[in-house]
PAZAPA-4460 file (N, C-alpha, C; in steps of 0.05 Angstrom, whole numbers, plus 32768, in hexadecimal, padded with zeros to 4 digits):
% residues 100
    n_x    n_y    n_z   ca_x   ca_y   ca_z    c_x    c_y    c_z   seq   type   mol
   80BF   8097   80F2   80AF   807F   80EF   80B9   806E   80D8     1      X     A
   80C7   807B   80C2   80CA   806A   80AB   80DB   8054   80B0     2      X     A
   80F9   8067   80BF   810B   8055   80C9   80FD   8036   80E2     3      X     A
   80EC   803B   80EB   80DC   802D   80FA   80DD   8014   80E2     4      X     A
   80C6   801B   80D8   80C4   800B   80C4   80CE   7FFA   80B3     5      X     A
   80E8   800C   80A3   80FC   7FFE   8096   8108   7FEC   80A5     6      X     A
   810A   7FE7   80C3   8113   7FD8   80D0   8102   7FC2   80D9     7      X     A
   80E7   7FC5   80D6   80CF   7FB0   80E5   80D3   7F9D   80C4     8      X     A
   80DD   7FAB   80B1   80DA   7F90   8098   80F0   7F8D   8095     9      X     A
   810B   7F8B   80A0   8126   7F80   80A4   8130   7F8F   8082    10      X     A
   812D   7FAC   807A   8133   7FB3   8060   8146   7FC3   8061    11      X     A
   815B   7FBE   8053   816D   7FD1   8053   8171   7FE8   8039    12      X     A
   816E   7FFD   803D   8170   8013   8024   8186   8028   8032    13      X     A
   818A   8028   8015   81A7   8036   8012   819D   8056   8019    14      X     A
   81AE   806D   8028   81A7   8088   8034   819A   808E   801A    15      X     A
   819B   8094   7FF8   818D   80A4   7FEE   8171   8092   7FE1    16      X     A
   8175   807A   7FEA   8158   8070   7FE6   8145   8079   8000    17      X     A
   814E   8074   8015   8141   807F   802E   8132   809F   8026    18      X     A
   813F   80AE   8017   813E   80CC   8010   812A   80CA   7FFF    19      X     A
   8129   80B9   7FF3   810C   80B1   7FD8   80F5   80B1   7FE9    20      X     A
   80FC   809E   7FF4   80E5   8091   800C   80D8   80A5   8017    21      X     A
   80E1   80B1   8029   80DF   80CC   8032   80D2   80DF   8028    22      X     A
   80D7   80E1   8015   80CD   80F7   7FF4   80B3   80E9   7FF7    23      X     A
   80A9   80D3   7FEB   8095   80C5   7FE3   8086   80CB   7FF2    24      X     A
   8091   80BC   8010   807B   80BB   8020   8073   80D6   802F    25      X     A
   807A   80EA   802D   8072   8100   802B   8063   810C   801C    26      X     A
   8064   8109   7FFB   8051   810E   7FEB   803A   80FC   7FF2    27      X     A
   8032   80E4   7FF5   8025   80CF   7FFA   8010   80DC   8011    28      X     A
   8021   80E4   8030   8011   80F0   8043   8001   8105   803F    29      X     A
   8012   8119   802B   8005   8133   802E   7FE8   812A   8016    30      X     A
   7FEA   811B   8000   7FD7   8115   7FF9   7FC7   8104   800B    31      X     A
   7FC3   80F8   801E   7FB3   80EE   8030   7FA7   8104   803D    32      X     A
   7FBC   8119   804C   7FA7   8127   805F   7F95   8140   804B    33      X     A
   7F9E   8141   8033   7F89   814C   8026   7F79   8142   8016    34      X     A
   7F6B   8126   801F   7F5A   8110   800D   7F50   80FF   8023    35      X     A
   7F4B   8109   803F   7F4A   80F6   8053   7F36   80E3   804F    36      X     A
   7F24   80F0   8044   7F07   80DE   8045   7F0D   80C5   8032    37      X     A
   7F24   80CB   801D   7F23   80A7   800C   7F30   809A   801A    38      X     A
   7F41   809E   8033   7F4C   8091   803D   7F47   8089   805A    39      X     A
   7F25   808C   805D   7F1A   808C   8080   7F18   8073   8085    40      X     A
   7F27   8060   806D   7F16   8044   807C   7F2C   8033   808D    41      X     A
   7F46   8047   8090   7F5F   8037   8098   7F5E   8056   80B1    42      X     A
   7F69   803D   80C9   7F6B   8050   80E5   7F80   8066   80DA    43      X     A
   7F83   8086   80E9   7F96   8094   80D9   7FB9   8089   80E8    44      X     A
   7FBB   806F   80FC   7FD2   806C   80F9   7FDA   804C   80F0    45      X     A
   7FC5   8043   80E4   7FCA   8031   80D2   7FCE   8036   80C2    46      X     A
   7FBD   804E   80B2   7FCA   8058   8096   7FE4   8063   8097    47      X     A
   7FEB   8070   80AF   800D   807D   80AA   801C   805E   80A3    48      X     A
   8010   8047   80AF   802A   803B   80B4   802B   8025   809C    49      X     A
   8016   8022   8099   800D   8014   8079   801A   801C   8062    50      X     A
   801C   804C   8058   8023   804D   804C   8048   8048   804E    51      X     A
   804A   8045   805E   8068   8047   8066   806C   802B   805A    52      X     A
   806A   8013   8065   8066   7FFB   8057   806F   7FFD   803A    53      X     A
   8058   800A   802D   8059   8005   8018   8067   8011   8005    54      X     A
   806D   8030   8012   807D   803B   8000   80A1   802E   8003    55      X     A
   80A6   8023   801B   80BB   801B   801A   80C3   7FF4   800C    56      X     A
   80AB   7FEF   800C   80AB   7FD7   7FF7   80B7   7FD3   7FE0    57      X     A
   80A2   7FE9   7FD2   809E   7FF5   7FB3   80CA   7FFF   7FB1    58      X     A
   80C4   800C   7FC6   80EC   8014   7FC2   80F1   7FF5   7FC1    59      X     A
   80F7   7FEF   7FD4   810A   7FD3   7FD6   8109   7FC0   7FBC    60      X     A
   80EB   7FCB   7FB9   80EB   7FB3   7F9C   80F6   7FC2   7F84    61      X     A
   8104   7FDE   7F83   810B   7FEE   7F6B   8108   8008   7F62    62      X     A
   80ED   8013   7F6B   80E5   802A   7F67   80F5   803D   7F71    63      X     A
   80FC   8048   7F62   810F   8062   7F6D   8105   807D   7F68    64      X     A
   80EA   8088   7F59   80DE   809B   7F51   80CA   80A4   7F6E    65      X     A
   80D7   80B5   7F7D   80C1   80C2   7F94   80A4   80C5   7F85    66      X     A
   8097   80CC   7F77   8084   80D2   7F65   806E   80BF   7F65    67      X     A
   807C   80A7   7F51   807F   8090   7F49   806F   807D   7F6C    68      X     A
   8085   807D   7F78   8081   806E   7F95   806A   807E   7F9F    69      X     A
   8064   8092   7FA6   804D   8099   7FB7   8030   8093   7FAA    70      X     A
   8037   8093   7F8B   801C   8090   7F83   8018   8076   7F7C    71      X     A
   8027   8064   7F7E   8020   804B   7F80   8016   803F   7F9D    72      X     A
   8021   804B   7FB2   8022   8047   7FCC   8004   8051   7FD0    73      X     A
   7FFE   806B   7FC5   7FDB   8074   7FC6   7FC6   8060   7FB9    74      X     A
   7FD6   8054   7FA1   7FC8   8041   7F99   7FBB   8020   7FA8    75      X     A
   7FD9   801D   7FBA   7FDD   8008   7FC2   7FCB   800B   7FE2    76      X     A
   7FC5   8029   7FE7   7FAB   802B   8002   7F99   802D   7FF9    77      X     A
   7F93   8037   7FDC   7F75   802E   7FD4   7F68   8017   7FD3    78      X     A
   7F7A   8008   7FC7   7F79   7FF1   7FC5   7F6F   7FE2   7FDD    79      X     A
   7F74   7FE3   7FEF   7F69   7FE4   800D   7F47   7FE3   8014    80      X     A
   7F43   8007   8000   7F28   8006   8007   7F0D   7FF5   8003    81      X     A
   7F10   7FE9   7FF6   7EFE   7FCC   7FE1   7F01   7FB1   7FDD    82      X     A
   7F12   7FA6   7FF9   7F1E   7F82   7FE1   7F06   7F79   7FCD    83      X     A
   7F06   7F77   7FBE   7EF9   7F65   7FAD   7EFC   7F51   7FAD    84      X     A
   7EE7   7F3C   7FB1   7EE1   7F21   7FB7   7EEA   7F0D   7F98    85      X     A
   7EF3   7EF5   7F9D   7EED   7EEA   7F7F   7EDE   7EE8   7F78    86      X     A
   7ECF   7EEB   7F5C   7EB6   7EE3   7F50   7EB6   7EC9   7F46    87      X     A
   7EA3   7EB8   7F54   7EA8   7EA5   7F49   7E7D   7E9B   7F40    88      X     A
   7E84   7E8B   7F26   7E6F   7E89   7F1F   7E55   7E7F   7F27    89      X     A
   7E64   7E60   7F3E   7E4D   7E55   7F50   7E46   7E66   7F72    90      X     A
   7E30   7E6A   7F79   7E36   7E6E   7F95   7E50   7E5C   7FA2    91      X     A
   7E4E   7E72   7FB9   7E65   7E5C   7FCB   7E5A   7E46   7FD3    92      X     A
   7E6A   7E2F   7FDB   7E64   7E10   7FE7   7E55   7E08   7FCA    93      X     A
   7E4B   7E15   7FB6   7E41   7DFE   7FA2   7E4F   7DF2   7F92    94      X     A
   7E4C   7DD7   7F8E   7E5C   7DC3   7F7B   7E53   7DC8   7F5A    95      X     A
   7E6F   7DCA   7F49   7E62   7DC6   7F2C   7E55   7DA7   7F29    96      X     A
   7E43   7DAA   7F1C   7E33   7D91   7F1E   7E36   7D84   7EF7    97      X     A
   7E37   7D6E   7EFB   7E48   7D65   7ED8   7E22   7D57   7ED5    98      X     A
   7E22   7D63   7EBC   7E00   7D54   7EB1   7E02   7D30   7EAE    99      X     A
   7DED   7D25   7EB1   7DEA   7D0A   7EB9   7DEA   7CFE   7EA1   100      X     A
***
């Protein structure tokens, strides 16, 4: 599947970055299927394919620490579980209003 992947985002990594990747997203999975419940809010093959995404991102952009990559990659499906909205101070649609 990874190779899938690395190819659906036109990325090229060199054989022992692929081997990182690999590493990661292995650590990454096996901490999923033993944490399933923080991670019930993503279908379980959207999450395979999400973390794959992202752990091969995080490479392309530099990361070379298997460790490093999966737990950012866990971070980066948490992140998932909550968008947080902007806070913004007026309700929505209301205009700041300037005193007369």
């Amino acid at each position: 599947m990874l190779d899938a992947v690395v190819k659906s985002l036109g990325t090229i990594l060199e054989p022992e970055d692929m081997k990182r990747v690999r590493e990661a997203y292995a650590i990454a999975a096996d901490y999923v299927v033993g944490n399933s419940a923080e991670f019930a809010h993503l279908r379980p093959q959207r999450l395979r394919t999400r973390l794959a995404h992202i752990v091969i991102r995080l490479a392309r952009d530099g990361e070379s620490d298997p460790r490093t990559l999966s737990e950012q990659a866990l971070s980066g499906l948490r992140g998932e579980i909550l968008p947080r909205p902007a806070v913004s101070a007026a309700p929505p649609g209301a205009e700041e209003r300037k005193p007369a």
